[in-house]
C-alpha positions in Angstrom: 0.0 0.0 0.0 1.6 3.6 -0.7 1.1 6.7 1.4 1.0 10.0 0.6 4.0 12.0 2.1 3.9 16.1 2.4 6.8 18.0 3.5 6.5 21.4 4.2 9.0 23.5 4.6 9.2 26.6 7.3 10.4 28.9 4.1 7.2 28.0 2.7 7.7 25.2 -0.1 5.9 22.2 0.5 6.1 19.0 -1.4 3.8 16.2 -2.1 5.2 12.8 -2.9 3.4 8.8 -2.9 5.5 6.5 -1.1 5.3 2.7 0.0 3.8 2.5 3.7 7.3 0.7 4.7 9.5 3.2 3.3 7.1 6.2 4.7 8.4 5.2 8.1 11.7 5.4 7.7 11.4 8.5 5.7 9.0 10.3 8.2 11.9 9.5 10.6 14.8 10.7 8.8 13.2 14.0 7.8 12.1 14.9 11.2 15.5 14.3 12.3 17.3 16.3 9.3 14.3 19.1 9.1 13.5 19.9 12.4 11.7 23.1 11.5 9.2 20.8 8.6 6.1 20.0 8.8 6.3 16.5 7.8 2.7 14.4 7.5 1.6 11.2 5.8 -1.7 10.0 5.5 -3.5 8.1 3.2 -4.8 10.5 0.6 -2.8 8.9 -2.5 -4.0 10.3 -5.7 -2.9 8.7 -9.1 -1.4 12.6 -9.4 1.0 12.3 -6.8 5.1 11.3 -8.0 7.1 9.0 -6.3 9.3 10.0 -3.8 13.2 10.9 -5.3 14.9 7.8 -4.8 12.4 6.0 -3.2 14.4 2.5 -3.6 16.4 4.3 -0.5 14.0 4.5 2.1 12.7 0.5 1.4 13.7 -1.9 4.1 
């Protein structure tokens, strides 16, 4: 199952990227430790719209 990932910047950029629920994890984590001042959610509202994640291969298990 993929997630939907949004990382929101405090400067005000925010991205929107589908992910694999396994790899969300490990990516929520990382971010929250590298980007303190983000705004980092995931959820469940995947649209066919939303791009993979760069390099997605590096946040699966």
């Amino acid at each position: 199952m993929d997630r939907h990932i949004r990382i929101e910047y405090a400067g005000g950029a925010t991205f929107d990227y589908r992910v694999s629920d396994a790899a969300a994890v490990e990516l929520e984590r990382k971010l929250r430790d590298w980007l303190p001042d983000a705004e980092i959610t995931v959820d469940d509202q995947v649209t066919d719209g939303l791009p993979m994640v760069p390099c997605a291969g590096l946040w699966e298990p």
